[in-house]
C-alpha positions as CSV (number, residue, x, y, z in Angstrom):
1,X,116.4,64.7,97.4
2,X,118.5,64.5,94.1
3,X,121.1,62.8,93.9
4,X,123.7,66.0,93.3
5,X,122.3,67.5,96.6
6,X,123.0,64.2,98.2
7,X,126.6,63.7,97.2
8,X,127.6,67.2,97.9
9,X,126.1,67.2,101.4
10,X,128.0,64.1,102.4
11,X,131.7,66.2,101.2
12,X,132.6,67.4,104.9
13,X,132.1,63.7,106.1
14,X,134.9,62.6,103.9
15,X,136.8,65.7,104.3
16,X,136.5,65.3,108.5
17,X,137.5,61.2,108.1
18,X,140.2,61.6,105.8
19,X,141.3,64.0,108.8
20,X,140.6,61.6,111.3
21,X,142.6,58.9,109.2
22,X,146.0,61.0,108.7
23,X,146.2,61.4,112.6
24,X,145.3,58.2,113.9
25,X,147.3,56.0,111.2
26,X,150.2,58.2,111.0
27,X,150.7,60.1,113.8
28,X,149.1,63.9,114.2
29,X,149.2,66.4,111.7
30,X,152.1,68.9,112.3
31,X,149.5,71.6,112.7
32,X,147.8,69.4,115.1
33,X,147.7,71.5,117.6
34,X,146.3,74.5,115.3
35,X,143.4,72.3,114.1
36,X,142.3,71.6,117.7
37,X,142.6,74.9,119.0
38,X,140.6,75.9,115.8
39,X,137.2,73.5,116.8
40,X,137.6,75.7,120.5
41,X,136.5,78.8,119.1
42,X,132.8,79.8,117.5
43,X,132.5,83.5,116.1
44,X,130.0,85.6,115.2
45,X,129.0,86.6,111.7
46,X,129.2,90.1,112.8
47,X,126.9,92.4,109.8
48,X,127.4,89.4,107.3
49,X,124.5,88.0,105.4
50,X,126.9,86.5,103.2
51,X,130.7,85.2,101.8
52,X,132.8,86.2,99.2
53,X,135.9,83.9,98.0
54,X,138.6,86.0,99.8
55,X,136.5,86.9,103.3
56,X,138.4,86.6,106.0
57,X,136.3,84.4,108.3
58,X,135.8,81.8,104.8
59,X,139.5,81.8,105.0
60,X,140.2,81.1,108.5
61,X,137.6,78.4,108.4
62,X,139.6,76.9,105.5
63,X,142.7,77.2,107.4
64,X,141.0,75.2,110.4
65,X,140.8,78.0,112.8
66,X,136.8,77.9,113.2
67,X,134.8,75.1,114.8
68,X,131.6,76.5,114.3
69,X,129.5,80.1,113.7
70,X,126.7,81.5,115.3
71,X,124.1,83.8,113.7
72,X,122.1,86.5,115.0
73,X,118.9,88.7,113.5
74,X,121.0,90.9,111.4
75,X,122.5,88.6,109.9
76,X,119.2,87.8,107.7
77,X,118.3,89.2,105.0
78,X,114.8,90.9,105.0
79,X,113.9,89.1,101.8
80,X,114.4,85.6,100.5
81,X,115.3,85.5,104.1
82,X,115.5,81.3,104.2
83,X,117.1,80.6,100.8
84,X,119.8,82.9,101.4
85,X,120.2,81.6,104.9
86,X,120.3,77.8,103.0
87,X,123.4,79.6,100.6
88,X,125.2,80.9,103.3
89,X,125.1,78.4,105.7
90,X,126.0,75.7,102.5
91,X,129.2,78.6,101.8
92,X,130.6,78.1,105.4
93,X,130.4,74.0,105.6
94,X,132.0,73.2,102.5
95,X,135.0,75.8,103.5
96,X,135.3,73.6,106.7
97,X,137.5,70.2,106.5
98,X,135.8,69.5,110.0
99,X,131.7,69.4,110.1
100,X,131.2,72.8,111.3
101,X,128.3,74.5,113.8
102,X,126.0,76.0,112.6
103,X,124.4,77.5,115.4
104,X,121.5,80.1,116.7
105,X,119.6,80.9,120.0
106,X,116.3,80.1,118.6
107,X,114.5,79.4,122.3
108,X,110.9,80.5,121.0
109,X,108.7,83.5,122.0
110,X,111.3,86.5,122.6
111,X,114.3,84.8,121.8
112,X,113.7,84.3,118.6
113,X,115.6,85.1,115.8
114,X,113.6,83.4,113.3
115,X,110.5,86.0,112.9
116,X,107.4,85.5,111.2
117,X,108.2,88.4,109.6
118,X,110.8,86.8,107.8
119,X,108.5,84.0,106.6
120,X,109.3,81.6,109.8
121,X,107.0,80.0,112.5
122,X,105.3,81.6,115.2
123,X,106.3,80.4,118.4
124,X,105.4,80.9,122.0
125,X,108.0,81.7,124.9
126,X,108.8,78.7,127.5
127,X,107.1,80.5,129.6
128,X,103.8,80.2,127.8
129,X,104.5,76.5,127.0
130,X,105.3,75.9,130.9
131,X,101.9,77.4,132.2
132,X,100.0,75.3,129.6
133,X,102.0,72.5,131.4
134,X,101.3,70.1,128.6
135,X,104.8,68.6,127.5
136,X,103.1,67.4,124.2
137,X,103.1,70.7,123.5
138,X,106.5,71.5,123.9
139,X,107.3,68.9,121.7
140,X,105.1,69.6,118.9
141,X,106.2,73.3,118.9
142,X,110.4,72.0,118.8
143,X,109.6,69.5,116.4
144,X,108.9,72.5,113.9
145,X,111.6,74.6,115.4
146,X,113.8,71.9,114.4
147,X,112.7,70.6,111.1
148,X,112.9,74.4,110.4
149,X,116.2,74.2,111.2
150,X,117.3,71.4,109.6
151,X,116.0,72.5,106.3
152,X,117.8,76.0,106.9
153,X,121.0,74.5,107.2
154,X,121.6,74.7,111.0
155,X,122.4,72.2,113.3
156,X,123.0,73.3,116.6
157,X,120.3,75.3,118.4
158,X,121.7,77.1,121.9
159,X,118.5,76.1,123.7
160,X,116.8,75.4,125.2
161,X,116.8,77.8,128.9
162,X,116.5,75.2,132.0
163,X,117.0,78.2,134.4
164,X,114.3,77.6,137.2
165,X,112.0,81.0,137.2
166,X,113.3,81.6,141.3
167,X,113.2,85.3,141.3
168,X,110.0,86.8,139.3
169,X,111.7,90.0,138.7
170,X,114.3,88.5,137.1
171,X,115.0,90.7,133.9
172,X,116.9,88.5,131.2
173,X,115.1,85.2,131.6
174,X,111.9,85.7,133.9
175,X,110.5,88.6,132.4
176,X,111.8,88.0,129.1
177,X,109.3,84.5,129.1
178,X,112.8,82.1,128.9
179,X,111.8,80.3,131.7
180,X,109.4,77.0,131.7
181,X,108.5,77.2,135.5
182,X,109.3,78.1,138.6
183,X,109.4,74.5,139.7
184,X,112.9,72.3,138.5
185,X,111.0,68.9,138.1
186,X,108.2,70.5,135.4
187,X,111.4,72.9,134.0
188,X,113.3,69.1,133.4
189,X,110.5,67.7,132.0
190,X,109.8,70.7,128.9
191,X,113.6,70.7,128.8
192,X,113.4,66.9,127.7
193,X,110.7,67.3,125.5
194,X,112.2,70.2,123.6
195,X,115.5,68.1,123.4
196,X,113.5,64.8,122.1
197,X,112.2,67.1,119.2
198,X,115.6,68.4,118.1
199,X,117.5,65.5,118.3
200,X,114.9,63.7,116.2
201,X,115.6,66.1,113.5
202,X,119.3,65.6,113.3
203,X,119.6,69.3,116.0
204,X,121.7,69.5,118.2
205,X,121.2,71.4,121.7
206,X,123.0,73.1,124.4
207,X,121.1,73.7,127.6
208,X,121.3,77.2,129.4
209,X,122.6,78.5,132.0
210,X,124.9,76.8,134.3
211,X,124.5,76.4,137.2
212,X,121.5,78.4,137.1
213,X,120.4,82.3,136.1
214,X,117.2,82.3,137.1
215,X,117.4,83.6,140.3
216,X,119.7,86.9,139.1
217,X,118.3,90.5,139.5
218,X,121.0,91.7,137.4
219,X,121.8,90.6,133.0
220,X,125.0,89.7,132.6
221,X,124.7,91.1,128.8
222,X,125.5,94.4,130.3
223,X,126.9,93.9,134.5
224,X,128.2,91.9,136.6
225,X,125.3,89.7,138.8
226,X,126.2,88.1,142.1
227,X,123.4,85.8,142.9
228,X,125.8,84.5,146.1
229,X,122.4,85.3,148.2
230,X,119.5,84.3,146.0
231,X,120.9,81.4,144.5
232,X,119.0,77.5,145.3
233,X,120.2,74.5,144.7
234,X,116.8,73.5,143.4
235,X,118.6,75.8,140.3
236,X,121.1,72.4,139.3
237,X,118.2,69.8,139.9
238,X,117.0,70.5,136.1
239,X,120.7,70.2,134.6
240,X,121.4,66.9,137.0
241,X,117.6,65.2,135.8
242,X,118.5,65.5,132.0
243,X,122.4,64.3,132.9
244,X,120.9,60.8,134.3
245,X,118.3,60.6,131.9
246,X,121.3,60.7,128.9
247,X,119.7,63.3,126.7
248,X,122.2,66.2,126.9
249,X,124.1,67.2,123.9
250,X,126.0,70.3,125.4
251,X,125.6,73.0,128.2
252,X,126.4,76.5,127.8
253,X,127.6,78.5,131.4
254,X,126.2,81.5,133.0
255,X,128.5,84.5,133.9
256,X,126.7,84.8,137.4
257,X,128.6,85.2,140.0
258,X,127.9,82.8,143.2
259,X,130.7,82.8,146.6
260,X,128.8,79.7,147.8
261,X,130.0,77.8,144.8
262,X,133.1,79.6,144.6
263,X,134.6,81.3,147.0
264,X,137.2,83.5,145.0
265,X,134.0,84.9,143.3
266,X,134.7,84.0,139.6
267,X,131.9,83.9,137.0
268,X,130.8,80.8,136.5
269,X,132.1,80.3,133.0
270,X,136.0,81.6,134.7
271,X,135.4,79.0,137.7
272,X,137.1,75.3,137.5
273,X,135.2,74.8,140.9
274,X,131.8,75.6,139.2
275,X,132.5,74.0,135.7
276,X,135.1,70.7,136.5
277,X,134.3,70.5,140.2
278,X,130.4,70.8,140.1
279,X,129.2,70.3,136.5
280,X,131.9,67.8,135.5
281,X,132.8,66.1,138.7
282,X,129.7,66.1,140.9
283,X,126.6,65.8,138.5
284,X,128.5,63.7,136.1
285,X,128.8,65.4,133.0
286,X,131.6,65.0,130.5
287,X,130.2,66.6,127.2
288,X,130.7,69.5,125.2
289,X,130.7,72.5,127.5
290,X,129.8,76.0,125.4
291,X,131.0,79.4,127.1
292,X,128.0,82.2,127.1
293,X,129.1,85.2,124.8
294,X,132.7,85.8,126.3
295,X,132.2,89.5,125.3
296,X,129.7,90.3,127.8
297,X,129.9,93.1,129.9
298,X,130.1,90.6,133.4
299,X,133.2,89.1,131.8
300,X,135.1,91.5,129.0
301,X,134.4,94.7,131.6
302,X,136.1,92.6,134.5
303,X,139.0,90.2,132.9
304,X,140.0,90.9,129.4
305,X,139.9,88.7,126.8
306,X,142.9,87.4,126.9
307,X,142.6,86.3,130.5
308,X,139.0,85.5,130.4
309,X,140.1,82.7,128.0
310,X,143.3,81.4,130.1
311,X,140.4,81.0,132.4
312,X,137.7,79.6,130.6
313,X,139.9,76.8,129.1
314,X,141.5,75.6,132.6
315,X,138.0,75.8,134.2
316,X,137.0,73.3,131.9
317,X,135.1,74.8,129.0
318,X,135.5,73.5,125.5
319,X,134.0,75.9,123.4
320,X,134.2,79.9,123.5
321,X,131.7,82.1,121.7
322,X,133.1,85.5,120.9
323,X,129.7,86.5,119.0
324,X,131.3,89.7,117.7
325,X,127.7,91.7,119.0
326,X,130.1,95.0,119.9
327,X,131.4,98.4,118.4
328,X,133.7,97.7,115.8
329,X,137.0,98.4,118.1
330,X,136.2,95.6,120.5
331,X,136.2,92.7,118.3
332,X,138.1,90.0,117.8
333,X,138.7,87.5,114.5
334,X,138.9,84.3,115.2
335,X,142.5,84.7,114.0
336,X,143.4,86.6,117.0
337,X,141.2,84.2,119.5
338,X,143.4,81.5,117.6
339,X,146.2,83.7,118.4
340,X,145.7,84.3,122.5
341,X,145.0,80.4,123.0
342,X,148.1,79.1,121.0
343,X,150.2,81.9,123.3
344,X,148.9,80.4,126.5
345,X,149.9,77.0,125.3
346,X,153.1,77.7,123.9
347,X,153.6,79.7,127.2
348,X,152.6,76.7,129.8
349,X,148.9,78.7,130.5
350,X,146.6,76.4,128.9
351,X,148.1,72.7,129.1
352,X,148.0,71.3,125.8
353,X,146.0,68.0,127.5
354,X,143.0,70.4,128.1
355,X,143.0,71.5,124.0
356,X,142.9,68.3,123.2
357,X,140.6,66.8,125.6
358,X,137.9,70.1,124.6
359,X,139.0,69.1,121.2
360,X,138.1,65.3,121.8
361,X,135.1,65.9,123.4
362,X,134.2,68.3,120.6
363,X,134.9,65.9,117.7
364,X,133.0,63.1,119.5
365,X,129.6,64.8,119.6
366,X,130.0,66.0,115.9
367,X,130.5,62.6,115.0
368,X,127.9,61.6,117.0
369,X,125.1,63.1,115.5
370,X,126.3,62.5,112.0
371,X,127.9,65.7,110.8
Protein backbone atom coordinates (compact mmCIF):
# COMPACT_ATOMS: atom_id res chain seq x y z
CA UNK A 1 0.00 0.00 0.00
CA UNK A 2 1.64 3.58 -0.59
CA UNK A 3 2.11 5.55 1.70
CA UNK A 4 -0.46 8.48 0.27
CA UNK A 5 -3.25 5.76 0.24
CA UNK A 6 -2.33 5.03 3.78
CA UNK A 7 -2.35 8.45 5.31
CA UNK A 8 -5.56 9.46 3.56
CA UNK A 9 -7.40 6.26 4.75
CA UNK A 10 -6.58 6.96 8.37
CA UNK A 11 -8.38 10.88 7.92
CA UNK A 12 -11.92 9.84 9.38
CA UNK A 13 -10.08 8.27 12.49
CA UNK A 14 -8.69 11.58 13.39
CA UNK A 15 -11.73 13.45 12.27
CA UNK A 16 -14.06 10.90 14.58
CA UNK A 17 -11.41 11.34 17.76
CA UNK A 18 -10.94 14.84 17.56
CA UNK A 19 -14.91 14.54 17.83
CA UNK A 20 -14.74 12.21 20.55
CA UNK A 21 -12.08 14.61 22.34
CA UNK A 22 -14.23 18.03 22.17
CA UNK A 23 -17.22 16.17 23.92
CA UNK A 24 -15.62 14.23 26.53
CA UNK A 25 -12.98 17.05 27.64
CA UNK A 26 -15.27 19.92 27.30
CA UNK A 27 -18.59 19.05 27.60
CA UNK A 28 -20.84 18.05 24.30
CA UNK A 29 -20.93 19.88 21.32
CA UNK A 30 -23.97 22.34 21.16
CA UNK A 31 -25.20 20.29 18.23
CA UNK A 32 -24.81 17.33 20.20
CA UNK A 33 -27.80 16.20 19.95
CA UNK A 34 -27.92 16.73 15.98
CA UNK A 35 -24.71 14.66 15.57
CA UNK A 36 -26.28 11.71 17.51
CA UNK A 37 -29.46 11.68 15.90
CA UNK A 38 -27.43 11.91 12.64
CA UNK A 39 -25.44 8.16 13.26
CA UNK A 40 -29.52 6.84 13.79
CA UNK A 41 -30.36 7.13 10.29
CA UNK A 42 -28.80 5.09 7.06
CA UNK A 43 -30.28 6.13 3.56
CA UNK A 44 -30.27 4.82 0.36
CA UNK A 45 -28.39 6.05 -2.60
CA UNK A 46 -31.49 6.10 -4.45
CA UNK A 47 -30.33 6.15 -8.71
CA UNK A 48 -26.79 7.46 -7.65
CA UNK A 49 -23.70 5.88 -8.96
CA UNK A 50 -21.93 8.88 -7.89
CA UNK A 51 -21.32 12.55 -5.96
CA UNK A 52 -20.88 15.83 -7.04
CA UNK A 53 -19.53 18.75 -4.52
CA UNK A 54 -22.93 20.32 -3.91
CA UNK A 55 -25.25 16.78 -3.66
CA UNK A 56 -27.49 16.96 -1.22
CA UNK A 57 -26.83 13.62 0.54
CA UNK A 58 -22.58 14.69 0.41
CA UNK A 59 -23.90 17.69 2.21
CA UNK A 60 -25.96 16.20 4.90
CA UNK A 61 -23.23 13.79 5.59
CA UNK A 62 -20.91 16.73 6.11
CA UNK A 63 -23.39 18.31 8.25
CA UNK A 64 -23.48 15.08 10.44
CA UNK A 65 -26.90 13.98 9.61
CA UNK A 66 -25.85 10.51 8.05
CA UNK A 67 -24.42 7.55 9.94
CA UNK A 68 -24.03 5.34 7.24
CA UNK A 69 -25.39 4.45 3.40
CA UNK A 70 -26.57 1.47 1.92
CA UNK A 71 -26.21 0.53 -1.80
CA UNK A 72 -28.34 -1.47 -3.96
CA UNK A 73 -27.84 -2.97 -7.86
CA UNK A 74 -28.57 0.19 -9.49
CA UNK A 75 -26.47 1.96 -7.98
CA UNK A 76 -23.42 0.26 -10.06
CA UNK A 77 -22.29 1.16 -12.89
CA UNK A 78 -22.33 -1.53 -15.77
CA UNK A 79 -18.74 -0.81 -16.51
CA UNK A 80 -15.67 -0.26 -14.43
CA UNK A 81 -18.22 -1.43 -12.02
CA UNK A 82 -15.58 -1.89 -8.87
CA UNK A 83 -13.32 1.14 -9.43
CA UNK A 84 -16.11 3.42 -9.52
CA UNK A 85 -17.66 1.66 -6.60
CA UNK A 86 -13.86 2.19 -4.82
CA UNK A 87 -14.41 6.38 -5.85
CA UNK A 88 -17.73 6.57 -4.54
CA UNK A 89 -17.57 4.82 -1.52
CA UNK A 90 -13.91 6.94 -0.90
CA UNK A 91 -16.36 10.38 -1.85
CA UNK A 92 -18.85 9.48 1.04
CA UNK A 93 -16.20 8.66 3.97
CA UNK A 94 -14.06 11.51 3.65
CA UNK A 95 -17.39 13.86 3.71
CA UNK A 96 -18.14 12.07 7.05
CA UNK A 97 -16.39 13.51 10.47
CA UNK A 98 -17.77 10.13 12.02
CA UNK A 99 -16.42 6.66 10.22
CA UNK A 100 -19.38 6.07 8.19
CA UNK A 101 -21.29 2.61 6.90
CA UNK A 102 -20.80 1.50 4.15
CA UNK A 103 -23.23 -1.08 3.77
CA UNK A 104 -24.92 -3.84 1.17
CA UNK A 105 -27.04 -7.07 1.42
CA UNK A 106 -24.54 -9.18 -0.25
CA UNK A 107 -26.01 -12.76 1.44
CA UNK A 108 -24.75 -14.91 -1.75
CA UNK A 109 -26.77 -16.77 -4.42
CA UNK A 110 -30.00 -14.48 -5.04
CA UNK A 111 -29.27 -11.89 -2.83
CA UNK A 112 -26.59 -10.69 -4.49
CA UNK A 113 -25.86 -7.47 -5.56
CA UNK A 114 -22.41 -8.10 -6.61
CA UNK A 115 -22.94 -10.09 -10.03
CA UNK A 116 -20.51 -11.82 -11.96
CA UNK A 117 -21.65 -9.82 -14.54
CA UNK A 118 -20.19 -6.91 -13.12
CA UNK A 119 -16.76 -8.64 -12.79
CA UNK A 120 -17.54 -10.04 -9.02
CA UNK A 121 -17.51 -13.65 -7.57
CA UNK A 122 -19.92 -16.26 -8.11
CA UNK A 123 -21.50 -17.32 -5.09
CA UNK A 124 -23.95 -19.95 -4.01
CA UNK A 125 -27.24 -19.22 -1.89
CA UNK A 126 -27.18 -20.40 1.92
CA UNK A 127 -29.30 -22.65 0.96
CA UNK A 128 -26.90 -24.51 -1.28
CA UNK A 129 -24.07 -24.04 1.33
CA UNK A 130 -26.49 -25.50 4.14
CA UNK A 131 -27.32 -28.79 2.12
CA UNK A 132 -23.57 -29.28 1.46
CA UNK A 133 -23.51 -29.05 5.33
CA UNK A 134 -19.84 -28.43 5.28
CA UNK A 135 -19.14 -25.15 7.35
CA UNK A 136 -15.55 -24.95 5.79
CA UNK A 137 -17.34 -24.12 3.06
CA UNK A 138 -19.25 -21.36 4.22
CA UNK A 139 -16.26 -19.98 5.35
CA UNK A 140 -14.14 -20.15 2.33
CA UNK A 141 -17.04 -18.67 0.17
CA UNK A 142 -17.43 -15.35 3.01
CA UNK A 143 -13.87 -15.10 3.22
CA UNK A 144 -13.99 -13.87 -0.52
CA UNK A 145 -17.26 -12.21 -0.06
CA UNK A 146 -15.41 -10.19 2.36
CA UNK A 147 -12.01 -9.53 1.10
CA UNK A 148 -14.17 -8.45 -1.90
CA UNK A 149 -15.60 -6.14 0.18
CA UNK A 150 -12.98 -4.78 1.93
CA UNK A 151 -11.08 -3.91 -1.25
CA UNK A 152 -14.44 -2.23 -2.65
CA UNK A 153 -14.65 0.03 0.13
CA UNK A 154 -17.49 -1.48 2.17
CA UNK A 155 -17.54 -2.36 5.60
CA UNK A 156 -20.69 -3.50 6.80
CA UNK A 157 -22.43 -6.41 4.98
CA UNK A 158 -26.42 -6.94 6.17
CA UNK A 159 -25.95 -10.61 6.33
CA UNK A 160 -25.93 -13.05 6.85
CA UNK A 161 -30.03 -14.61 7.02
CA UNK A 162 -30.23 -16.86 10.34
CA UNK A 163 -34.00 -17.29 9.68
CA UNK A 164 -34.67 -21.18 10.30
CA UNK A 165 -36.24 -22.65 6.81
CA UNK A 166 -39.82 -23.59 9.08
CA UNK A 167 -42.28 -23.19 6.38
CA UNK A 168 -40.98 -24.58 2.76
CA UNK A 169 -43.23 -22.34 0.92
CA UNK A 170 -42.00 -19.54 2.41
CA UNK A 171 -41.52 -16.92 -0.60
CA UNK A 172 -38.85 -14.15 0.54
CA UNK A 173 -36.28 -16.42 2.28
CA UNK A 174 -37.17 -20.20 1.63
CA UNK A 175 -37.68 -20.16 -1.88
CA UNK A 176 -35.50 -17.39 -2.54
CA UNK A 177 -32.35 -19.98 -1.19
CA UNK A 178 -31.75 -17.33 2.06
CA UNK A 179 -31.98 -19.91 4.35
CA UNK A 180 -29.05 -22.43 5.63
CA UNK A 181 -31.44 -25.20 7.07
CA UNK A 182 -34.34 -25.97 8.37
CA UNK A 183 -32.64 -27.09 11.58
CA UNK A 184 -31.46 -23.80 14.12
CA UNK A 185 -28.31 -25.65 15.56
CA UNK A 186 -26.73 -26.30 11.63
CA UNK A 187 -28.39 -22.60 10.72
CA UNK A 188 -26.06 -21.18 14.02
CA UNK A 189 -23.23 -23.02 13.00
CA UNK A 190 -23.04 -21.53 8.91
CA UNK A 191 -24.19 -18.27 10.58
CA UNK A 192 -20.74 -18.43 12.70
CA UNK A 193 -18.75 -19.37 10.08
CA UNK A 194 -19.90 -16.67 7.68
CA UNK A 195 -19.39 -14.11 10.58
CA UNK A 196 -15.66 -15.63 11.38
CA UNK A 197 -14.92 -14.81 7.62
CA UNK A 198 -16.07 -11.15 7.69
CA UNK A 199 -14.80 -10.15 10.69
CA UNK A 200 -11.41 -11.44 9.74
CA UNK A 201 -11.43 -9.03 6.92
CA UNK A 202 -12.18 -5.98 8.91
CA UNK A 203 -16.55 -6.57 7.75
CA UNK A 204 -18.77 -6.03 9.69
CA UNK A 205 -22.25 -8.05 9.88
CA UNK A 206 -25.77 -7.68 10.94
CA UNK A 207 -27.70 -10.94 11.29
CA UNK A 208 -31.38 -11.28 9.80
CA UNK A 209 -34.44 -11.37 10.79
CA UNK A 210 -35.47 -10.98 14.31
CA UNK A 211 -37.06 -12.93 15.85
CA UNK A 212 -37.37 -15.04 12.96
CA UNK A 213 -39.02 -14.80 9.16
CA UNK A 214 -38.65 -18.02 8.15
CA UNK A 215 -41.76 -19.41 9.05
CA UNK A 216 -43.84 -16.38 7.07
CA UNK A 217 -46.15 -17.18 3.99
CA UNK A 218 -46.39 -13.67 3.36
CA UNK A 219 -42.97 -10.78 2.18
CA UNK A 220 -43.14 -8.06 4.17
CA UNK A 221 -41.43 -6.07 1.02
CA UNK A 222 -44.93 -5.72 -0.19
CA UNK A 223 -47.87 -6.90 2.96
CA UNK A 224 -48.29 -7.25 6.11
CA UNK A 225 -47.33 -11.11 7.45
CA UNK A 226 -48.73 -12.42 10.77
CA UNK A 227 -46.80 -15.46 11.52
CA UNK A 228 -48.83 -15.35 15.27
CA UNK A 229 -49.67 -19.25 14.18
CA UNK A 230 -46.62 -20.59 12.42
CA UNK A 231 -44.12 -19.11 14.40
CA UNK A 232 -41.44 -21.64 16.70
CA UNK A 233 -39.41 -20.76 19.17
CA UNK A 234 -36.78 -23.00 17.67
CA UNK A 235 -36.80 -19.56 15.21
CA UNK A 236 -34.66 -17.42 18.23
CA UNK A 237 -32.33 -20.53 19.13
CA UNK A 238 -29.94 -19.36 16.14
CA UNK A 239 -29.91 -15.55 17.28
CA UNK A 240 -29.44 -16.75 21.17
CA UNK A 241 -26.32 -19.50 20.01
CA UNK A 242 -24.32 -16.69 18.30
CA UNK A 243 -25.31 -14.08 21.40
CA UNK A 244 -23.38 -16.57 23.92
CA UNK A 245 -20.83 -17.51 21.61
CA UNK A 246 -19.88 -13.36 21.44
CA UNK A 247 -19.64 -13.21 17.68
CA UNK A 248 -22.45 -10.76 16.82
CA UNK A 249 -21.75 -7.41 15.45
CA UNK A 250 -25.43 -6.21 14.84
CA UNK A 251 -29.02 -7.65 14.19
CA UNK A 252 -31.40 -6.25 11.74
CA UNK A 253 -35.51 -6.89 12.72
CA UNK A 254 -38.20 -8.44 10.79
CA UNK A 255 -41.54 -6.60 10.13
CA UNK A 256 -43.56 -9.93 10.96
CA UNK A 257 -46.11 -9.68 12.88
CA UNK A 258 -46.36 -12.34 15.96
CA UNK A 259 -49.55 -11.78 18.96
CA UNK A 260 -47.59 -14.51 20.97
CA UNK A 261 -44.71 -12.24 21.36
CA UNK A 262 -46.75 -9.20 21.39
CA UNK A 263 -49.97 -8.98 22.11
CA UNK A 264 -50.93 -5.47 20.66
CA UNK A 265 -49.83 -7.05 17.28
CA UNK A 266 -46.95 -4.60 16.33
CA UNK A 267 -44.30 -5.57 13.76
CA UNK A 268 -41.54 -6.63 15.26
CA UNK A 269 -39.22 -3.71 14.35
CA UNK A 270 -42.46 -1.24 16.08
CA UNK A 271 -42.48 -3.68 19.29
CA UNK A 272 -40.40 -2.72 22.59
CA UNK A 273 -41.70 -6.24 23.88
CA UNK A 274 -40.03 -8.04 20.86
CA UNK A 275 -36.89 -5.75 20.56
CA UNK A 276 -35.99 -4.57 24.52
CA UNK A 277 -38.01 -7.20 26.19
CA UNK A 278 -36.92 -10.36 24.12
CA UNK A 279 -33.89 -9.46 22.09
CA UNK A 280 -32.29 -7.11 24.61
CA UNK A 281 -33.64 -8.34 27.86
CA UNK A 282 -34.12 -12.06 27.62
CA UNK A 283 -31.31 -13.33 25.19
CA UNK A 284 -28.90 -10.79 26.30
CA UNK A 285 -28.15 -8.67 23.60
CA UNK A 286 -27.02 -5.06 23.91
CA UNK A 287 -25.45 -4.19 20.41
CA UNK A 288 -26.29 -2.30 17.53
CA UNK A 289 -29.87 -3.12 16.53
CA UNK A 290 -30.54 -2.20 12.57
CA UNK A 291 -34.37 -1.58 11.50
CA UNK A 292 -35.25 -3.71 8.09
CA UNK A 293 -36.19 -1.13 5.23
CA UNK A 294 -38.65 1.20 7.27
CA UNK A 295 -40.36 1.85 3.82
CA UNK A 296 -41.77 -1.54 3.40
CA UNK A 297 -45.15 -1.98 2.54
CA UNK A 298 -45.80 -4.12 6.22
CA UNK A 299 -44.76 -0.93 7.92
CA UNK A 300 -45.06 2.54 5.66
CA UNK A 301 -48.75 1.00 4.34
CA UNK A 302 -49.75 0.61 8.17
CA UNK A 303 -48.00 3.56 10.38
CA UNK A 304 -46.50 6.31 8.55
CA UNK A 305 -43.16 7.31 8.76
CA UNK A 306 -43.32 9.57 11.13
CA UNK A 307 -44.92 7.20 13.61
CA UNK A 308 -43.15 4.11 12.49
CA UNK A 309 -40.01 5.95 13.76
CA UNK A 310 -41.56 7.24 17.26
CA UNK A 311 -41.92 3.57 17.42
CA UNK A 312 -38.88 2.10 16.21
CA UNK A 313 -36.71 4.30 18.49
CA UNK A 314 -38.71 3.54 21.92
CA UNK A 315 -38.79 -0.14 20.93
CA UNK A 316 -35.34 -0.10 21.14
CA UNK A 317 -33.79 0.10 17.68
CA UNK A 318 -30.63 2.16 17.01
CA UNK A 319 -30.45 2.39 13.44
CA UNK A 320 -33.31 3.06 10.79
CA UNK A 321 -32.82 2.30 7.07
CA UNK A 322 -34.99 4.35 4.83
CA UNK A 323 -33.34 2.68 1.61
CA UNK A 324 -35.12 5.24 -0.66
CA UNK A 325 -36.31 1.80 -3.08
CA UNK A 326 -39.88 3.80 -3.90
CA UNK A 327 -41.56 6.13 -6.52
CA UNK A 328 -40.03 9.32 -6.27
CA UNK A 329 -43.06 11.00 -4.15
CA UNK A 330 -42.51 8.63 -1.16
CA UNK A 331 -39.11 9.31 -0.25
CA UNK A 332 -37.56 10.86 2.27
CA UNK A 333 -33.84 12.72 2.69
CA UNK A 334 -32.18 12.06 5.45
CA UNK A 335 -32.78 15.73 6.26
CA UNK A 336 -36.34 15.15 6.85
CA UNK A 337 -35.66 11.67 8.79
CA UNK A 338 -33.28 14.07 10.76
CA UNK A 339 -36.18 16.32 10.83
CA UNK A 340 -39.18 13.74 12.35
CA UNK A 341 -36.64 12.36 15.12
CA UNK A 342 -35.38 15.84 16.37
CA UNK A 343 -39.46 16.72 16.55
CA UNK A 344 -40.21 13.73 18.74
CA UNK A 345 -37.40 14.73 20.99
CA UNK A 346 -37.95 18.22 21.27
CA UNK A 347 -41.66 17.14 21.76
CA UNK A 348 -41.06 14.52 24.80
CA UNK A 349 -41.74 11.29 21.98
CA UNK A 350 -38.37 9.98 21.77
CA UNK A 351 -36.49 10.56 25.25
CA UNK A 352 -33.26 12.00 24.46
CA UNK A 353 -31.56 9.02 26.79
CA UNK A 354 -32.60 6.47 24.01
CA UNK A 355 -30.66 8.88 21.14
CA UNK A 356 -27.91 8.72 22.95
CA UNK A 357 -27.77 5.28 24.24
CA UNK A 358 -28.52 4.09 20.05
CA UNK A 359 -25.88 6.67 19.55
CA UNK A 360 -23.42 5.06 22.16
CA UNK A 361 -23.98 1.73 21.22
CA UNK A 362 -23.50 2.91 17.61
CA UNK A 363 -20.11 4.67 18.12
CA UNK A 364 -18.86 1.77 20.19
CA UNK A 365 -19.00 -0.93 17.48
CA UNK A 366 -17.50 1.64 14.85
CA UNK A 367 -14.77 1.98 17.07
CA UNK A 368 -14.56 -1.37 17.71
CA UNK A 369 -13.72 -2.69 14.46
CA UNK A 370 -11.41 0.10 13.67
CA UNK A 371 -13.23 2.59 11.52
Amino acid sequence: MQKGTHSTKRLPFLFFYVFVFYSSAFGQAPDSLDIMIGQMIMIGLEERQSVKKGDLLLQAIEDGKVGGVIYFEKNLTKTNTAENLRQLNNTLKYASAIPLWIAIDEEGGRVNRLKPKYGFVTTKSAQELGKQGVPDSTYAQAKRMAMQLRELGFNLNFAPSVDVAVNPDNPVIVKLGRSFSSNADSVALHAAAFIKAHQEEGIVTSIKHFPGHGSSSKDTHSSMADVSNSWQFDEIRPFKLLIDEGRLDAVMSAHIVNAHLDPDSLPATLSKKIVQNILRDFIGFDGVVFSDDMQMHAISKHYGMDKAIELAINAGVDMLLICNNVGQTERYSADQIHKIIRGKVESGEIPKERIKQSYDRIVKLKRARGY
